[in-house]
Structures are given as C-alpha cells and as structure tokens.
N, CA, C and O atoms as CSV, one atom per row, in Angstrom:
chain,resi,resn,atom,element,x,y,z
A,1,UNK,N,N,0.815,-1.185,0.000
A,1,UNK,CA,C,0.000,0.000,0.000
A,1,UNK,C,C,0.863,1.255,0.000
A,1,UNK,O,O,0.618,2.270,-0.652
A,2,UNK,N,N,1.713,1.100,0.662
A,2,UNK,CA,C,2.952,2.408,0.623
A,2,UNK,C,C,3.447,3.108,-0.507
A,2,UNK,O,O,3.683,4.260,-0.874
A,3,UNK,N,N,3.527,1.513,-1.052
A,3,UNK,CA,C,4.578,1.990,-2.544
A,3,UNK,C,C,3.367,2.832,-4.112
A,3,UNK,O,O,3.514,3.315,-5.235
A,4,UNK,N,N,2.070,2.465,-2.946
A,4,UNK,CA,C,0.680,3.412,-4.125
A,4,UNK,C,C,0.643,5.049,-3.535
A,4,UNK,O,O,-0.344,5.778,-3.634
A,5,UNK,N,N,1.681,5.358,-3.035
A,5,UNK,CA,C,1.413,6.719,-2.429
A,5,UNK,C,C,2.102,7.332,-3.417
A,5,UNK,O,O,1.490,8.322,-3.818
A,6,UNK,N,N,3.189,7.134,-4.004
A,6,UNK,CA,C,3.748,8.044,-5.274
A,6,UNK,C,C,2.604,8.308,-6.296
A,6,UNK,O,O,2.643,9.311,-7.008
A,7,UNK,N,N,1.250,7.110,-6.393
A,7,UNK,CA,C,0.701,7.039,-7.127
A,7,UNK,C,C,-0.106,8.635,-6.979
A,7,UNK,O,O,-0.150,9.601,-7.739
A,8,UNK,N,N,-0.628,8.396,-5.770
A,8,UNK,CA,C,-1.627,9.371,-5.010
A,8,UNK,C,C,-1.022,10.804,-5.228
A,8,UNK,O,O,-1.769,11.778,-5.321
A,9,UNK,N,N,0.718,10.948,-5.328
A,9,UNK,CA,C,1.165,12.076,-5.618
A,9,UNK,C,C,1.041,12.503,-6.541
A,9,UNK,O,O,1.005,13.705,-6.804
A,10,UNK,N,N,0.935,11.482,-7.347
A,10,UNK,CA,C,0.872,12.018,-9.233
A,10,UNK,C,C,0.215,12.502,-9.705
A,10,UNK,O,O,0.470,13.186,-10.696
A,11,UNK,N,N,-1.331,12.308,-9.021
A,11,UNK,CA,C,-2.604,12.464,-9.318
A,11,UNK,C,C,-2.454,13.836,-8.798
A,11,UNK,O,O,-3.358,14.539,-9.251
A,12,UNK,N,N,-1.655,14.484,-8.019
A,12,UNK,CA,C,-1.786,16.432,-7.629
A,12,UNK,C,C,-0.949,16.814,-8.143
A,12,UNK,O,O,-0.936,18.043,-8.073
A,13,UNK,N,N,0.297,16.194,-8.984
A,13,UNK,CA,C,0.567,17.103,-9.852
A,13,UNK,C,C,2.047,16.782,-9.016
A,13,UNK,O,O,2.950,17.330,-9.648
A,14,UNK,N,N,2.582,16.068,-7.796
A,14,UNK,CA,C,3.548,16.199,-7.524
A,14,UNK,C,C,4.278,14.444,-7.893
A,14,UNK,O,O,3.778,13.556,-8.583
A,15,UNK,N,N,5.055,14.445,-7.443
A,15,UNK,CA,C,5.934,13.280,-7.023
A,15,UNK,C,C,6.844,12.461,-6.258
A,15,UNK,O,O,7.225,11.976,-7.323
A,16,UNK,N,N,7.410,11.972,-5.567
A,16,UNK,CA,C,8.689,11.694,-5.069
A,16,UNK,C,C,9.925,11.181,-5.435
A,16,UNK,O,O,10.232,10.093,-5.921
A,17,UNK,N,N,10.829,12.514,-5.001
A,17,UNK,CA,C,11.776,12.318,-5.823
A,17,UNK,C,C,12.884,12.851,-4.211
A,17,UNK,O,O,12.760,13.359,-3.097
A,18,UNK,N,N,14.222,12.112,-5.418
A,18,UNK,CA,C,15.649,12.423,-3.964
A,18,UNK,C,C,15.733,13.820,-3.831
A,18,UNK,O,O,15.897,14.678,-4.698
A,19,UNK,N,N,15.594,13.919,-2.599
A,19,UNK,CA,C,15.271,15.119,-1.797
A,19,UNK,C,C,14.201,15.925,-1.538
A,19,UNK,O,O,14.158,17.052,-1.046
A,20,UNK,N,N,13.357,15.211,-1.926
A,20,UNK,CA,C,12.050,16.432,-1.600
A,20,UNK,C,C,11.393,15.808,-0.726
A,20,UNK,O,O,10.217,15.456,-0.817
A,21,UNK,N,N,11.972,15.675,-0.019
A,21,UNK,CA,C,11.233,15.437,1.848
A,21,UNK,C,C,10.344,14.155,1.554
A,21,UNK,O,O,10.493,13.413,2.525
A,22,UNK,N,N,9.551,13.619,0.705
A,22,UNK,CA,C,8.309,12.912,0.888
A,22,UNK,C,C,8.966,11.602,1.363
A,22,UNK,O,O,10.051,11.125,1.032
A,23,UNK,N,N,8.110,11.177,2.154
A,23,UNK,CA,C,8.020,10.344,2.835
A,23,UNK,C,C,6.941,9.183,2.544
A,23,UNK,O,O,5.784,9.560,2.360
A,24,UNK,N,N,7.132,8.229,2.504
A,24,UNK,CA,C,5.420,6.985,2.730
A,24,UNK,C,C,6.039,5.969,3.706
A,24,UNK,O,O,6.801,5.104,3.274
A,25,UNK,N,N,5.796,6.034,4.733
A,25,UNK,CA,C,5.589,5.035,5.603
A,25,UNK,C,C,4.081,4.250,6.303
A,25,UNK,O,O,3.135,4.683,6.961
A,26,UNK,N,N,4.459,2.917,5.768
A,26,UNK,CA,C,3.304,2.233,6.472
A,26,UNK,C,C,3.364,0.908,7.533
A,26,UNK,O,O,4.224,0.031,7.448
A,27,UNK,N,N,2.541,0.928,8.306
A,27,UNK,CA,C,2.567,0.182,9.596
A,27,UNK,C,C,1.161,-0.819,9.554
A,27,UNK,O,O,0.005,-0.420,9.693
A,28,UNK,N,N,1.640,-2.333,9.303
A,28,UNK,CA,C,0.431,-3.013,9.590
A,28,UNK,C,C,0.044,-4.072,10.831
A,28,UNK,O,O,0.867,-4.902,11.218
A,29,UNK,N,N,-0.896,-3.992,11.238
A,29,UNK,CA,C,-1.213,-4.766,12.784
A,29,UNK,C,C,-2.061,-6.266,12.079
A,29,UNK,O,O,-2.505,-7.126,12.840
A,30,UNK,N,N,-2.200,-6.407,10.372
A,30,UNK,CA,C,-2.926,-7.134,10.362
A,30,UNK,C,C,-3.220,-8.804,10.526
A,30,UNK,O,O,-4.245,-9.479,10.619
A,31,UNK,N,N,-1.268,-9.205,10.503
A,31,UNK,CA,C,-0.916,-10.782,10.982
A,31,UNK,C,C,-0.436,-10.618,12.475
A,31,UNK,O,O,0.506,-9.934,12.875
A,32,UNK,N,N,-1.015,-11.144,12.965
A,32,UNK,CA,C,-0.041,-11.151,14.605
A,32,UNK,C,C,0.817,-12.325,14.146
A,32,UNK,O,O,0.491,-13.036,13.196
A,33,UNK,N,N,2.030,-12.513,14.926
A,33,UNK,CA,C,2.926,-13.722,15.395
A,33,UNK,C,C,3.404,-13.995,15.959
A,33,UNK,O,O,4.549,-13.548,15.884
A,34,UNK,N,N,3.179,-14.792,16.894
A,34,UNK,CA,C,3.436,-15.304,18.325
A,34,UNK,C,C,4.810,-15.468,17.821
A,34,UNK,O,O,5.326,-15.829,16.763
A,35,UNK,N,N,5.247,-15.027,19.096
A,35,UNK,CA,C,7.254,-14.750,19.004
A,35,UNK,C,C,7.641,-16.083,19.967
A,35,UNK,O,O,8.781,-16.536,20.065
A,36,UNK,N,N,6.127,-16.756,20.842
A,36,UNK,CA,C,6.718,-18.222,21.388
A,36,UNK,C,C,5.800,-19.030,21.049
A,36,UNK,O,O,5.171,-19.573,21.957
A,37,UNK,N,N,5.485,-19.320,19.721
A,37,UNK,CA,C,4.711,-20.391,19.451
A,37,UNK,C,C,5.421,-21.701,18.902
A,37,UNK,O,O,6.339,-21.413,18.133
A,38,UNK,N,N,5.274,-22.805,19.056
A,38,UNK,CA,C,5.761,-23.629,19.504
A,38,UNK,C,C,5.439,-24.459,18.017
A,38,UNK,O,O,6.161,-25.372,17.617
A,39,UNK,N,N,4.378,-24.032,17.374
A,39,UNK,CA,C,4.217,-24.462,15.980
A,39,UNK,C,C,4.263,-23.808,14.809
A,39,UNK,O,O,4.194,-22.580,14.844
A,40,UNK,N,N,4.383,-24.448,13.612
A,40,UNK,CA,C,4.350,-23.686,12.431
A,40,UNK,C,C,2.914,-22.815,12.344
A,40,UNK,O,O,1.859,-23.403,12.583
A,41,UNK,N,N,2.919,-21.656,12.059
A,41,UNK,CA,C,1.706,-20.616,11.986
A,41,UNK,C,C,1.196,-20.606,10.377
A,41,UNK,O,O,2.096,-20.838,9.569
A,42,UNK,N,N,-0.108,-20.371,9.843
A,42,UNK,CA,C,-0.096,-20.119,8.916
A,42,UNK,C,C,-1.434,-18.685,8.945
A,42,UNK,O,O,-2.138,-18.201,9.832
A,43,UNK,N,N,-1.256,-18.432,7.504
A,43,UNK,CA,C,-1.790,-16.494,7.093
A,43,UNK,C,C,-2.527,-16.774,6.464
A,43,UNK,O,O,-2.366,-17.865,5.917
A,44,UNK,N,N,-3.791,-15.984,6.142
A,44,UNK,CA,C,-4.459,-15.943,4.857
A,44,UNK,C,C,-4.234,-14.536,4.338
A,44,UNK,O,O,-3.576,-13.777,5.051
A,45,UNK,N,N,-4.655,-14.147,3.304
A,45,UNK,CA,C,-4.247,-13.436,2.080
A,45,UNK,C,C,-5.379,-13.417,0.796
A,45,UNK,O,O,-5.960,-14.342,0.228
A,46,UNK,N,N,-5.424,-11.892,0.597
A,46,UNK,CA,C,-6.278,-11.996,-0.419
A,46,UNK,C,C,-5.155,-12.395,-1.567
A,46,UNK,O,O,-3.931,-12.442,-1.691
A,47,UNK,N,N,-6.682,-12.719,-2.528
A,47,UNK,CA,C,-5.400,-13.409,-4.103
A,47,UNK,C,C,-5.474,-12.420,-4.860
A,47,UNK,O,O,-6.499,-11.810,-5.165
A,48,UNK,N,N,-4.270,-12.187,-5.240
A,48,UNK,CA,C,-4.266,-11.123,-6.161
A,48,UNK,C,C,-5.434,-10.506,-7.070
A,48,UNK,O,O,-5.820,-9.504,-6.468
A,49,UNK,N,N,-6.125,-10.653,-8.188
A,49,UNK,CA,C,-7.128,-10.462,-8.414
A,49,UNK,C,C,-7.813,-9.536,-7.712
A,49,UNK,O,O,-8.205,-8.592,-8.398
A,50,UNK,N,N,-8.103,-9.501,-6.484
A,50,UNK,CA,C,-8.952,-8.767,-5.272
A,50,UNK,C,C,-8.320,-8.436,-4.987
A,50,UNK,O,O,-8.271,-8.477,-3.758
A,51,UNK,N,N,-7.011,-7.673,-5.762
A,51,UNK,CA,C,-6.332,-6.303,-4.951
A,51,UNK,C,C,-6.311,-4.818,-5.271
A,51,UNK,O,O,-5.811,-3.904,-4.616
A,52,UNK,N,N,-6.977,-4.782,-6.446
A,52,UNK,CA,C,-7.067,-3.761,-7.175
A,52,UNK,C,C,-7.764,-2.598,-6.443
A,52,UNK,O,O,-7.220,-1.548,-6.101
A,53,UNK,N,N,-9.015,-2.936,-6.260
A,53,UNK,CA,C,-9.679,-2.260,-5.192
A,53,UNK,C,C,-8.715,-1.634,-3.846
A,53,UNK,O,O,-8.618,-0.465,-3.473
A,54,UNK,N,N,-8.254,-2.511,-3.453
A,54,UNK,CA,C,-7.740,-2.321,-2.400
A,54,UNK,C,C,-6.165,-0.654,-2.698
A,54,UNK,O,O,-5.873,0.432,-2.197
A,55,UNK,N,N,-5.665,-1.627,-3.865
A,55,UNK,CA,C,-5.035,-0.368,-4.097
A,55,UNK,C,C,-5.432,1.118,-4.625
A,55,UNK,O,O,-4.620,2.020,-4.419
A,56,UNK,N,N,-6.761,1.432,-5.359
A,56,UNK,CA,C,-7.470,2.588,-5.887
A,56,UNK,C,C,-7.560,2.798,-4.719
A,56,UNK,O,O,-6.825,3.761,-4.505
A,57,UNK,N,N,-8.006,2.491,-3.835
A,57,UNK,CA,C,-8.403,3.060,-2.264
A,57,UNK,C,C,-7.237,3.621,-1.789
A,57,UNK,O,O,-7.357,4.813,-1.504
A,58,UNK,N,N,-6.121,3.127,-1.610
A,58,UNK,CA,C,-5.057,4.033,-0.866
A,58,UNK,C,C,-4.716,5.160,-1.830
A,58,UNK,O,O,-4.590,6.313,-1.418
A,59,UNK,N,N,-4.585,4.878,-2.939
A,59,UNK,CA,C,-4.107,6.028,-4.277
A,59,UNK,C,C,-4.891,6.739,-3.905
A,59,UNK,O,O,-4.308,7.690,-3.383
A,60,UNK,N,N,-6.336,6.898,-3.840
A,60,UNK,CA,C,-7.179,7.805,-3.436
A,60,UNK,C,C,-7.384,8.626,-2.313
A,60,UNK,O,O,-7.699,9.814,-2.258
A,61,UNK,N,N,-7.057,7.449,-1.039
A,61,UNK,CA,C,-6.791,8.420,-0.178
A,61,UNK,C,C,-5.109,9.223,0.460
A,61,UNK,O,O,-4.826,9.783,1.519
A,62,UNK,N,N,-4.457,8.969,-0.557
A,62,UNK,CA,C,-3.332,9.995,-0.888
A,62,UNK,C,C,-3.632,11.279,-1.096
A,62,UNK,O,O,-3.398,12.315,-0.474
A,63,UNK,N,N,-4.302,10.972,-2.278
A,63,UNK,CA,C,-4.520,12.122,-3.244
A,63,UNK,C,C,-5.434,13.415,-2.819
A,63,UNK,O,O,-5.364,14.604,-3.129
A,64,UNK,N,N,-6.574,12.458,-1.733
A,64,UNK,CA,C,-7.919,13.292,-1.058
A,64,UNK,C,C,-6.770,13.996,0.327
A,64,UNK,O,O,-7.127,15.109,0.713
A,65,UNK,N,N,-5.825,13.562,0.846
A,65,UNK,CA,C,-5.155,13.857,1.879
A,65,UNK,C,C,-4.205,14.966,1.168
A,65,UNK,O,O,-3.900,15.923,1.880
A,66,UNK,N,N,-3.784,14.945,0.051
A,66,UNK,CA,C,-3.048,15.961,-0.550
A,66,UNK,C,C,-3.986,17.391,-0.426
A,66,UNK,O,O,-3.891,18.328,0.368
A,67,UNK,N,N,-4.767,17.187,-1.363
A,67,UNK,CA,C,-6.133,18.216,-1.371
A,67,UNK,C,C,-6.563,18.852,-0.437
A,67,UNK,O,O,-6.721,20.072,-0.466
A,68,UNK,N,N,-6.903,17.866,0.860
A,68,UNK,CA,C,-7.231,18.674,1.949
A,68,UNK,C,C,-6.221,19.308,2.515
A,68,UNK,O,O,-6.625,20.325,3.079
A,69,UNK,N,N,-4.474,19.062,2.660
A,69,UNK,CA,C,-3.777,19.637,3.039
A,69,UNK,C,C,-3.899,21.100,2.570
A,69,UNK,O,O,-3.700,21.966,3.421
A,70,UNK,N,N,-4.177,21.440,1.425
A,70,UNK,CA,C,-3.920,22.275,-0.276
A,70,UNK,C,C,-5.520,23.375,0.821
A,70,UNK,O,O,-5.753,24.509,1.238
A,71,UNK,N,N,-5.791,22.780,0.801
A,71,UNK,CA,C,-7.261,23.601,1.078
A,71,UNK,C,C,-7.543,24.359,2.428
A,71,UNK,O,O,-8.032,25.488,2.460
A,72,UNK,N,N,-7.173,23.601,3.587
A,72,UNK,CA,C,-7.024,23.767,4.829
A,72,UNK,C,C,-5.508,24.461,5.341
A,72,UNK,O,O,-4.970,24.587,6.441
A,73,UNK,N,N,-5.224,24.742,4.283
A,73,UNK,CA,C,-3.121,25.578,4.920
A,73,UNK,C,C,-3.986,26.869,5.134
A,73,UNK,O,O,-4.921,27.266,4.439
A,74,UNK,N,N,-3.330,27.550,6.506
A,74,UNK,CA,C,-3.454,28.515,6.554
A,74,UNK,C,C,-2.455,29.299,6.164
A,74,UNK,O,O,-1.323,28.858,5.962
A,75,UNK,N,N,-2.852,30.787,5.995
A,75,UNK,CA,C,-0.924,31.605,6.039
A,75,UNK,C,C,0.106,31.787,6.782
A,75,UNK,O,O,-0.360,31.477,7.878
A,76,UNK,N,N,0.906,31.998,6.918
A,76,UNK,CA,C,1.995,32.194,8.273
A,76,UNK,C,C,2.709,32.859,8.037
A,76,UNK,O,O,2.909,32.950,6.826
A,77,UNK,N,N,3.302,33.480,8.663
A,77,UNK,CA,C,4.493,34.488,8.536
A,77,UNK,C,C,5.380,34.302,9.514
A,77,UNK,O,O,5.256,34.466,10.727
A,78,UNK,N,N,6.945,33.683,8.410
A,78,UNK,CA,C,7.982,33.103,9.204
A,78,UNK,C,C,9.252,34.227,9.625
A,78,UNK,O,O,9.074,35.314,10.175
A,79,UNK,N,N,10.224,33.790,9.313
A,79,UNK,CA,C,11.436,33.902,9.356
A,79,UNK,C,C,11.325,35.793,8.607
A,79,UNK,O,O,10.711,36.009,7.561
A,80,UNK,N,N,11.992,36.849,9.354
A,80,UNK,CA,C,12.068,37.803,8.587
A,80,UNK,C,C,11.204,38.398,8.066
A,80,UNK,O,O,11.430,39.295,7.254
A,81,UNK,N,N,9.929,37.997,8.451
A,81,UNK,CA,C,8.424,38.494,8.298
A,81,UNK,C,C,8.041,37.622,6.721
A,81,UNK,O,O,7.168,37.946,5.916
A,82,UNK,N,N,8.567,36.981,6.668
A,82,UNK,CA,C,8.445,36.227,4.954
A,82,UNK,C,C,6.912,35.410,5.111
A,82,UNK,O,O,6.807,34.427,5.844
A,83,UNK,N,N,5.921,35.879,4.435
A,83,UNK,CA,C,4.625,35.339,4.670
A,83,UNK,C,C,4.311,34.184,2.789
A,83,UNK,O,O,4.616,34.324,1.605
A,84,UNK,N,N,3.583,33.197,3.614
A,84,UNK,CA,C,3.375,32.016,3.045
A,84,UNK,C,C,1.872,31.747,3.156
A,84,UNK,O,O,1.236,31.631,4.204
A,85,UNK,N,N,1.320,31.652,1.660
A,85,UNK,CA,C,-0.310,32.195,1.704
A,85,UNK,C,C,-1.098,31.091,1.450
A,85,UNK,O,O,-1.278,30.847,0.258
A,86,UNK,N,N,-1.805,30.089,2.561
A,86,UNK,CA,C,-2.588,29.563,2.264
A,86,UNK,C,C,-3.718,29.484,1.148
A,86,UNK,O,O,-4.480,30.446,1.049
A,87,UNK,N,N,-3.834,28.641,0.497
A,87,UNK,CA,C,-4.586,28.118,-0.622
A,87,UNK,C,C,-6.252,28.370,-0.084
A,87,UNK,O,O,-7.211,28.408,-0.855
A,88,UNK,N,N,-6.305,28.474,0.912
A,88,UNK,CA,C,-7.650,28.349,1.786
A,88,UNK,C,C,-8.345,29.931,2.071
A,88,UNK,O,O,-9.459,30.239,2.493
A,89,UNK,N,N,-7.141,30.790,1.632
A,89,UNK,CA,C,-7.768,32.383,1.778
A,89,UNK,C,C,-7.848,32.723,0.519
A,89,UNK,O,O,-8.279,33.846,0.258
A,90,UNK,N,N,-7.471,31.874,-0.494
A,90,UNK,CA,C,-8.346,32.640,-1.874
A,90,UNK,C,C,-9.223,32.033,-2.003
A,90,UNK,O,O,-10.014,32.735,-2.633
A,91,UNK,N,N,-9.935,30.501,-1.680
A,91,UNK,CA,C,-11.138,30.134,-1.792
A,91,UNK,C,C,-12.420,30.850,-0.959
A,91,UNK,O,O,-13.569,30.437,-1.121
C-alpha cells in the first residue's frame, strides 16, 4: 500500500523524488505472530485479483489527503516576516 502513495502524488501534480522530503511510511497490525509459538503458523491473504480495489483506495486516499492539506493551509508568517499564503484564503 505504501509503494501506491507516489501514485496518489501524481494524481496532484507532484511526485517523489531524492530530496524532496516525501516520505510513505506504512505500519500493519494485520498478521499477529506469536514470538513463542511452539508451531508452524499459517496467514491468509487476499489473491491477487482482489487487490485492485484495495489499491485505488489508498491512491485515493493519498490524493484526497493531498487536497485537503492544499485547502485547509493557513498563512503564516515566518522567518524575517516572509509570509506564506494559504490556498484556503483565496477560496
């Protein structure tokens, strides 16, 4: 799912590339594994086929998380009085 977040970037017009900060990290809770189990464990797994969905969904919610960032920035005024103008005061 991580590696569909460049996807999600593409779709606003940006990308990830060396050096421009972006980041995708993802964290899943969805196999546990007993660290003292005493037997062989086994997983289930969707089959490929039934993943497609699954990936439009994260691409999407990249892309909807881009947007709302884009929409909801307010302005600020940093360093040296240097002001930075939210997308959200010309709408």
């Amino acid at each position: 799912m991580a590696r569909r977040s460049a996807v999600g970037l593409a779709r606003t017009g940006s990308y990830i590339g060396d050096g421009f900060g972006d980041i995708a990290l993802a964290f899943s809770t969805a196999q546990r594994v007993s660290h003292f189990a005493k037997e062989a464990e086994s997983f289930s797994f969707l089959p490929d086929s039934q993943l497609d969905p699954v990936f439009e969904a994260g691409t999407e919610t990249i892309e909807e998380a881009v947007l709302s960032a884009l929409v909801h920035a307010e302005t600020l005024t940093g360093f040296q009085g240097r002001r930075v103008y939210g997308l959200g005061d010309f709408l």
